[in-house]
C-alpha positions in Angstrom: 79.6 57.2 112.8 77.4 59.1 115.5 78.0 58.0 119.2 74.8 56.2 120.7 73.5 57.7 123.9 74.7 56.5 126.8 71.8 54.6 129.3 70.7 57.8 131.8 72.5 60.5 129.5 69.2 62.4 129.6 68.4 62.7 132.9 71.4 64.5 134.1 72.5 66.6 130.8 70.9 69.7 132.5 72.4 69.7 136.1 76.0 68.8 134.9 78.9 70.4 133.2 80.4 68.6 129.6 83.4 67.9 131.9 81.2 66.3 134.9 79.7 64.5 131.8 82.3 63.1 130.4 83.5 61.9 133.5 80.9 59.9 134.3 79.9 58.7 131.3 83.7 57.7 131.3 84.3 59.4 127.8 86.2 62.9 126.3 84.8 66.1 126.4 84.8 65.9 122.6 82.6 62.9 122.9 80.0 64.5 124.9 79.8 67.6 122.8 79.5 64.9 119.6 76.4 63.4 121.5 74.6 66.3 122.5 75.1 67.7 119.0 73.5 64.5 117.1 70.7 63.5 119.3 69.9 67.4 119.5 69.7 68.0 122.6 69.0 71.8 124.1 71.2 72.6 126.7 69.9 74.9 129.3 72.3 77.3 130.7 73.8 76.1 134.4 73.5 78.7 137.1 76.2 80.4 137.5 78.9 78.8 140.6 79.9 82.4 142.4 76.7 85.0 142.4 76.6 88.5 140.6 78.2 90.6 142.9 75.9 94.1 143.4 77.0 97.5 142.2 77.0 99.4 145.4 74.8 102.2 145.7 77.5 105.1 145.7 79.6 103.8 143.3 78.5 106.4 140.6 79.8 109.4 143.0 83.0 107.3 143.8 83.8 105.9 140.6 84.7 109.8 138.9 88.0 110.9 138.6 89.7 107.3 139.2 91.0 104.7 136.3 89.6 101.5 136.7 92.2 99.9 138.0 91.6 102.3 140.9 88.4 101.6 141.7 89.6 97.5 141.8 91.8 97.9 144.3 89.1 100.3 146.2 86.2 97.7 145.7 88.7 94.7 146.0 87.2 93.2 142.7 88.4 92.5 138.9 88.4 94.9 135.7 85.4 92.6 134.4 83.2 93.1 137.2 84.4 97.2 137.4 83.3 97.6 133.5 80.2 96.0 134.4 79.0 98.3 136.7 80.3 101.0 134.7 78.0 100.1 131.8 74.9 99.8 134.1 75.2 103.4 135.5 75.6 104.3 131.8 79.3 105.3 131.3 80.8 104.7 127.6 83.8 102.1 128.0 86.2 103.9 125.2 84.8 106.9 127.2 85.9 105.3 130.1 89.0 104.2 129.2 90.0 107.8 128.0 88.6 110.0 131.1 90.0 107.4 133.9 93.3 106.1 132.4 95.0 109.7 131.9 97.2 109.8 135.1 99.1 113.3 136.0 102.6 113.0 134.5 106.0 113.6 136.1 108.0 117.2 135.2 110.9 116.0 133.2 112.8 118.9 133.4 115.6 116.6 135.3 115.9 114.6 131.9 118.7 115.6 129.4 117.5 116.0 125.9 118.9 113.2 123.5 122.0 114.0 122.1 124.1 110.8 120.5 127.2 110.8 121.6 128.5 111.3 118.5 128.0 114.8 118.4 131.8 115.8 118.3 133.6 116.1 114.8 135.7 113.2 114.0 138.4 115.5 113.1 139.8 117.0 116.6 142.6 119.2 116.8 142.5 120.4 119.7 142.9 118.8 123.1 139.6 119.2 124.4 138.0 118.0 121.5 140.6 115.0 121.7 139.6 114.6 125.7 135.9 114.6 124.9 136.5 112.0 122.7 138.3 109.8 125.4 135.5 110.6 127.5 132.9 109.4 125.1 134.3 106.0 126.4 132.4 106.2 129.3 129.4 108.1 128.2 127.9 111.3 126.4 130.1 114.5 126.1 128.9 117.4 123.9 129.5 121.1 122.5 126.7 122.6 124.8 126.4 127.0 125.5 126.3 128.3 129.0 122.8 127.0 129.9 124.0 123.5 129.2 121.9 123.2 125.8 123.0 121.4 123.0 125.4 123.5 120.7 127.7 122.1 117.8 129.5 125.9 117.6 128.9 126.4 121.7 132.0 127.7 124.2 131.3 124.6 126.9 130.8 121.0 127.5 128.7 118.7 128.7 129.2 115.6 130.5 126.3 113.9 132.5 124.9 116.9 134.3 128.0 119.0 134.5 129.1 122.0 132.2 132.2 122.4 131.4 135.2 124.7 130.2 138.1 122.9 127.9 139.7 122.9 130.8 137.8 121.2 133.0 136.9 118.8 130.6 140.5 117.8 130.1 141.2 117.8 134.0 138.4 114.9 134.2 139.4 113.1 131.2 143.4 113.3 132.6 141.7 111.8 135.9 140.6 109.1 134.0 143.7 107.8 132.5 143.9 110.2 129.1 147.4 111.5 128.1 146.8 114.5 126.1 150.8 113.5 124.5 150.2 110.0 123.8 149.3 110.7 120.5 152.6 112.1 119.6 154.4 109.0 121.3 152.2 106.1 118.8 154.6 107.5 115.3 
């Protein structure tokens, strides 16, 4: 069943919006959509509520070398608005995106390469190799050479950012409450 038009419906279709419709005409914004679909009526487009903002004029020198999100927080307006402008000077979005977004990237030399912590044998027979394992507890230990790189037949350990000897290794696990003997005291 089609809705009947409401008395004055026509004269103010074109300056209001479906919701300032349907609130005067007291109805959903369903309804109103139902009526202006049946009686077909052509809609004209509302002027917009905030105006276009203007691409400045030196934006195209400015907007080179910075990601969009840059040039927001320079210009103070949204991503929409900054793609806009981008477009109307002629600059590709995907082209965009690529040449603006790559940021310079931190030296990661500081950053230990990923070794699981279960790097050491399960079979240990010595007491090092025991004491790594106690100190596996409390994070990575692992066969390492002098330079501190992983090495499963290397002379030295490594714990955090510290290389150590067997010795050393079991002085710090000993610290932390290992007994190198306690395994001879469970029979």
């Amino acid at each position: 069943m089609s809705r009947p038009l409401p008395e004055g419906f026509l004269g103010v279709v074109h300056t209001l919006t479906i919701r300032q419709l349907a609130e005067k005409f007291q109805m959903g914004t369903k309804a109103v959509r139902e009526i202006i679909a049946v009686h077909g009526i052509k809609r004209q487009s509302l002027p917009s509520r905030k105006p276009v903002v203007e691409r400045p004029d030196n934006f195209a020198d400015i907007q080179q070398g910075k990601s969009i999100l840059e040039l927001c927080r320079y210009y103070g307006r949204n991503k929409k608005t900054i793609r806009r402008w981008l477009a109307e000077i002629g600059v590709d979005r995907a082209e965009a995106r690529r040449s603006y977004a790559t940021k310079p990237t931190r030296c990661a030399r500081h950053i230990l390469p990923f070794v699981a912590p279960t790097t050491v044998p399960a079979r240990i027979t010595t007491d090092a190799g025991r004491a790594a394992t106690f100190l596996q507890h409390y994070g990575a230990v692992y066969r390492c050479n002098e330079r501190g790189s992983p090495d499963i037949v290397g002379n030295r350990w490594r714990r955090g950012s510290a290389i150590l000897t067997d010795a050393e290794l079991i002085e710090r696990a000993e610290r932390l409450g290992w007994d190198a003997d306690a395994w001879k005291r469970v029979a």
